[in-house]
DSSP file (Angstrom, degrees, kcal/mol; ACC not computed):
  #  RESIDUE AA STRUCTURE BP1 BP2  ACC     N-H-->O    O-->H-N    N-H-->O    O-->H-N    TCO  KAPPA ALPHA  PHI   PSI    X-CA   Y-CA   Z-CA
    1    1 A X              0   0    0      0, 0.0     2,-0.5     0, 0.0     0, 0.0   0.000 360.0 360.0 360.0 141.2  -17.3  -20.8  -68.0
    2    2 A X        -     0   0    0      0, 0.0     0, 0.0     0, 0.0     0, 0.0  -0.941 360.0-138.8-125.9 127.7  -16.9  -24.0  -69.8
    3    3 A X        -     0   0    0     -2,-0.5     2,-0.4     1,-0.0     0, 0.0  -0.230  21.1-143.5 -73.9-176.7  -16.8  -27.5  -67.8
    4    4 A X        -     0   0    0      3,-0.0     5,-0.1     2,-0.0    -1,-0.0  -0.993  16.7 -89.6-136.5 146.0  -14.5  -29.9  -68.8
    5    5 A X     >  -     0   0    0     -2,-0.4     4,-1.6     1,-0.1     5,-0.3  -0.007  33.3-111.1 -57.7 145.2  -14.3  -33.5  -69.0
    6    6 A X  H  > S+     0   0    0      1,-0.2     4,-3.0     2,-0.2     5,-0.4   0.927 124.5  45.4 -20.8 -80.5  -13.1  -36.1  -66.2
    7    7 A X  H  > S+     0   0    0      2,-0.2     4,-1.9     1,-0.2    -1,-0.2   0.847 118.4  39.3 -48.0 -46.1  -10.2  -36.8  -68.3
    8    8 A X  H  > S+     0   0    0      1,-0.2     4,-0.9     2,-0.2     3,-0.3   0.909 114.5  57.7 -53.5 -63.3   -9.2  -32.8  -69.1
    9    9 A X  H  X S+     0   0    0     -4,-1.6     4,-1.6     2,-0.3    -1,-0.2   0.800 113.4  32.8 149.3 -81.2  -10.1  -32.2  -65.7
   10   10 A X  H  X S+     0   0    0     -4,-3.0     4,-0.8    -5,-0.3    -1,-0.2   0.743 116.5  58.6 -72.7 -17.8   -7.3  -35.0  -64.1
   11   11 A X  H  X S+     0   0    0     -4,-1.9     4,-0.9    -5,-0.4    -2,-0.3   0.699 107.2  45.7 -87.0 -21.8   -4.9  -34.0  -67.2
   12   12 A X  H  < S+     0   0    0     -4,-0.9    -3,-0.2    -3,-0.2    -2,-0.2   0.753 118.2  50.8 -99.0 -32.6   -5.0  -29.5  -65.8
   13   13 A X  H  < S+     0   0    0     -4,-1.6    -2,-0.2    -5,-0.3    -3,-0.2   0.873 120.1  25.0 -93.8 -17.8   -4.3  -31.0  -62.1
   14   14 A X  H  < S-     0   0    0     -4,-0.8    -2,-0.1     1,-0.2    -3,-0.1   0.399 100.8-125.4-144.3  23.9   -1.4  -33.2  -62.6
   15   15 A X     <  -     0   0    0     -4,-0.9     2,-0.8     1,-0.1    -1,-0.2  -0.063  37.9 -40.3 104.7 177.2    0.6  -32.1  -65.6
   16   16 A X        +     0   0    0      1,-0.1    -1,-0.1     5,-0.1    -4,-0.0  -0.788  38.5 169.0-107.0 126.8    1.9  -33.3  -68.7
   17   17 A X        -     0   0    0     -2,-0.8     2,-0.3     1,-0.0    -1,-0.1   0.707  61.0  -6.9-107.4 -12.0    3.3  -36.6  -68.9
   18   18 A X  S  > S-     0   0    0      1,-0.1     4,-1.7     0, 0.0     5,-0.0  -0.787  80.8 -66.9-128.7-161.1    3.7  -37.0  -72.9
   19   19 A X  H  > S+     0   0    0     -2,-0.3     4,-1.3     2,-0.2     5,-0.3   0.979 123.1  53.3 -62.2 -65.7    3.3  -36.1  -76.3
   20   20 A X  H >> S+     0   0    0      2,-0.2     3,-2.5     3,-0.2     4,-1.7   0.823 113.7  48.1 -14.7 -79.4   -0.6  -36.6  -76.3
   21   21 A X  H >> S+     0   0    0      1,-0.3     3,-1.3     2,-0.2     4,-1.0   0.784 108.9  47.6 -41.1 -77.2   -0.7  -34.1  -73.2
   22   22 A X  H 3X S+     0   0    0     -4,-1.7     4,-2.0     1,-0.3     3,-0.3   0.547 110.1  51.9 -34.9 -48.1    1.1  -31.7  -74.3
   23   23 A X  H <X S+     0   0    0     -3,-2.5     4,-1.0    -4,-1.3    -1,-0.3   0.817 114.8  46.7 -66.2 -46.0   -0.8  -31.6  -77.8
   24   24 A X  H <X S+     0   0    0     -4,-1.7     4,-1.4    -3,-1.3    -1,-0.3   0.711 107.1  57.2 -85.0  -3.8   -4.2  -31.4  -75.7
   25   25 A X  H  X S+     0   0    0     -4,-1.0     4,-2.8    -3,-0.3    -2,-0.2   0.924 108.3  50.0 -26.5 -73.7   -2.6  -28.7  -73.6
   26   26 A X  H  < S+     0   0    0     -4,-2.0    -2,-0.2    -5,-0.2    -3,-0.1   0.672 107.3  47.2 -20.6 -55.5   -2.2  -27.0  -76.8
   27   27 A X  H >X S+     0   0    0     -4,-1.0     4,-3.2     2,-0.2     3,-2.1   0.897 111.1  53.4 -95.7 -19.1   -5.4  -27.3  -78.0
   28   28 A X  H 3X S+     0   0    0     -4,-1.4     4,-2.3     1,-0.3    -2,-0.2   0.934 106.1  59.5 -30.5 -57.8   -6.9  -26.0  -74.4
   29   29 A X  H 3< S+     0   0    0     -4,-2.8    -1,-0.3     1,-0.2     4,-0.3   0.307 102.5  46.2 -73.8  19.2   -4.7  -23.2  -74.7
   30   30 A X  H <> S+     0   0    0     -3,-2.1     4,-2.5     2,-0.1    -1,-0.2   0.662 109.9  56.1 -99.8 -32.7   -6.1  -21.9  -78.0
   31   31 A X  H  X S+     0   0    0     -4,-3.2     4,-0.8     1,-0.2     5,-0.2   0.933 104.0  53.4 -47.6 -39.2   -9.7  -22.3  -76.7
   32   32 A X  H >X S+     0   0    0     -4,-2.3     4,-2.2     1,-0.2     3,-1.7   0.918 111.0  45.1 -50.1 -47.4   -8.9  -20.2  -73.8
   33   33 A X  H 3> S+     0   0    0      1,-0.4     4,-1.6    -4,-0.3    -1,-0.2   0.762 111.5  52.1-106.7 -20.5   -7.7  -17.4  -76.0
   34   34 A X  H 3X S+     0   0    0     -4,-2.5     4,-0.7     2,-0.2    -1,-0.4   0.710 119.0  38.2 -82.7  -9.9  -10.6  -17.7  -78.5
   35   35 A X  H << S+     0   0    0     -3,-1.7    -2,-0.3    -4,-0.8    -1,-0.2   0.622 112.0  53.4 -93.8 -33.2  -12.9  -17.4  -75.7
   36   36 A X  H  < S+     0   0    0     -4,-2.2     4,-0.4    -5,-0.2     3,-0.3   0.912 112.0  52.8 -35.1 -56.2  -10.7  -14.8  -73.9
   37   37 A X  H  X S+     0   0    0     -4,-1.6     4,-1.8     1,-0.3    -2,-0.2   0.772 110.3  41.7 -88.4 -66.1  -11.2  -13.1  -77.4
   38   38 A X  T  < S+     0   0    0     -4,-0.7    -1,-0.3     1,-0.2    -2,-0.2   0.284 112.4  57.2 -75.8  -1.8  -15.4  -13.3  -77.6
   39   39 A X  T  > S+     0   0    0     -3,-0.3     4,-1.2     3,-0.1     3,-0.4   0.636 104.4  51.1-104.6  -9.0  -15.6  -12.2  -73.8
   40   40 A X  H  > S+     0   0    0     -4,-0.4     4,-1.7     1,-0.2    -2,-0.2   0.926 112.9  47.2 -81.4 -48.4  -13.5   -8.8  -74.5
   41   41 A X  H  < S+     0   0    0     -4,-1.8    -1,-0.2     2,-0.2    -3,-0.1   0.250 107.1  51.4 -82.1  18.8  -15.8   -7.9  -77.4
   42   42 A X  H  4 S+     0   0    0     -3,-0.4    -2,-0.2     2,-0.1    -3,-0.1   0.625 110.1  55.0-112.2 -85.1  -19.0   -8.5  -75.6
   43   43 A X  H  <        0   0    0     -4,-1.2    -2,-0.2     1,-0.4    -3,-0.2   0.553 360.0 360.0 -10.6 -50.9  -17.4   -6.2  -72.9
   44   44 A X     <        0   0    0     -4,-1.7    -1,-0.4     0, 0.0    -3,-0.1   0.690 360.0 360.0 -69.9 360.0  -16.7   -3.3  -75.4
């Protein structure tokens, strides 16, 4: 599990309101999936 910062933290509870957000959405969702990625092969 990985914390997140204050700011990350208030930006995942109450949406995206620009261009920034969106872009650090973005880069959230690729962590997830690279971490998704490394918890599936430690499983096998």
């Amino acid at each position: 599990m990985k914390s997140y910062s204050p700011a990350d933290a208030k930006f995942l509870m109450g949406g995206v309101k620009g261009l920034k957000d969106a872009w650090r959405l973005g880069v959230l969702h690729v962590e997830y999936e690279r971490l998704k990625k490394i918890q599936e092969q430690q499983q096998q």
